[in-house]
N, C-alpha and C positions, 0 to 999 in steps of 0.2 A: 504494500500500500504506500502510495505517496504522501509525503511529510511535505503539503503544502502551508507558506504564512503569506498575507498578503500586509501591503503599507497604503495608507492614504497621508495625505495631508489635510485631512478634516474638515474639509472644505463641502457645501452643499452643494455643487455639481458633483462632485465624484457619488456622492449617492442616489441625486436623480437621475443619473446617466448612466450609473452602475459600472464605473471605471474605478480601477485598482491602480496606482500609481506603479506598483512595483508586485511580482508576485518571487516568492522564494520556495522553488522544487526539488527536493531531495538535495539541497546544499547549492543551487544554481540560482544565482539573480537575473531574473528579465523585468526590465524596468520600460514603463512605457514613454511615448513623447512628453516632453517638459518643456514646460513654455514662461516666460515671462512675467509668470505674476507672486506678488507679493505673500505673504504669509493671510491676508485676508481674502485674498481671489483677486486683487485688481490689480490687472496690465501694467504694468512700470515698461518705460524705456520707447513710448511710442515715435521713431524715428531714428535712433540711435542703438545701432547694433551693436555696442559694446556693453550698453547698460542692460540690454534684454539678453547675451547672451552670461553677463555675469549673473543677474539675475535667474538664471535656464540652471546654469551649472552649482547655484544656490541652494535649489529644489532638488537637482539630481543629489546631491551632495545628505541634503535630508532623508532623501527614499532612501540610500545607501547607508545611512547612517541607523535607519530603522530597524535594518539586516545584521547592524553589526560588521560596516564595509565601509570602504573610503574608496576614492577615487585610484588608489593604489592596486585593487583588485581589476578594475575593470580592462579587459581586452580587448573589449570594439566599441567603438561608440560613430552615433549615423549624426549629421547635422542637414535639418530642412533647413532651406531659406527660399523668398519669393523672392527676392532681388538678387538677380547676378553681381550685381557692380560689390553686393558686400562678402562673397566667396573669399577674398582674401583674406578682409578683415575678420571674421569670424573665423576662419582659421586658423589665424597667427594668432588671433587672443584666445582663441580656446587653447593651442598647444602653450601656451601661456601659462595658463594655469595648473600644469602640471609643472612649473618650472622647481617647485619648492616638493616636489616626490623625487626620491631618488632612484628612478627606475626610469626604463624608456617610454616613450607617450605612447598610448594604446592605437592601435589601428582606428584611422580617421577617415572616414568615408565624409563628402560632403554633397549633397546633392541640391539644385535648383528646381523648384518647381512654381512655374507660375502661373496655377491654378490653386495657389495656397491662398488666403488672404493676407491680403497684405495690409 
């Protein structure tokens, strides 16, 4: 039998929508999209992709911490954006944030999709 736990951030869309931040299977973390908003639900950083993806990696950083994990465990991690032109920049600051683990950045996939909202 599977030894599943799940994490929210106690926020009331995760239970009207029936989303699990994060679920943990037999010692395995799969955490879902993280987005930009504060500890009470609301958006920070609208137009500035450094303040929403430090804020992104804020919340990942909580689901992980739910587990009993830090950013030191993780091996892949995927990054959405609806704007091309910020591909760079949210790349270089998210490998940014790994600069104070002393281990190599995890596999970074980045993809544009601009049928996200933007």
């Amino acid at each position: 039998m599977a030894n599943i736990k799940t994490y929210n951030h106690g926020l009331p869309w995760e239970d009207e929508h029936g989303i699990a931040q994060g679920y943990c299977v037999n010692g395995t973390i799969y955490i879902s999209g993280q987005f930009s908003h504060d500890i009470q639900g609301t958006f920070v950083g609208e137009g500035d992709i450094e303040v929403q993806t430090r804020q992104t990696l804020e919340n990942l950083d909580r689901v992980l911490a739910g587990f009993g994990a830090t950013r030191s465990n993780i091996a892949e991690m995927e990054i959405f954006l609806s704007n091309p032109q910020e591909l760079k920049n949210a790349s270089v600051f998210s490998r940014s944030m790994w600069a104070t683990i002393d281990q190599p950045v995890p596999s970074l996939v980045c993809r544009v999709w601009h049928f996200l909202i933007s």
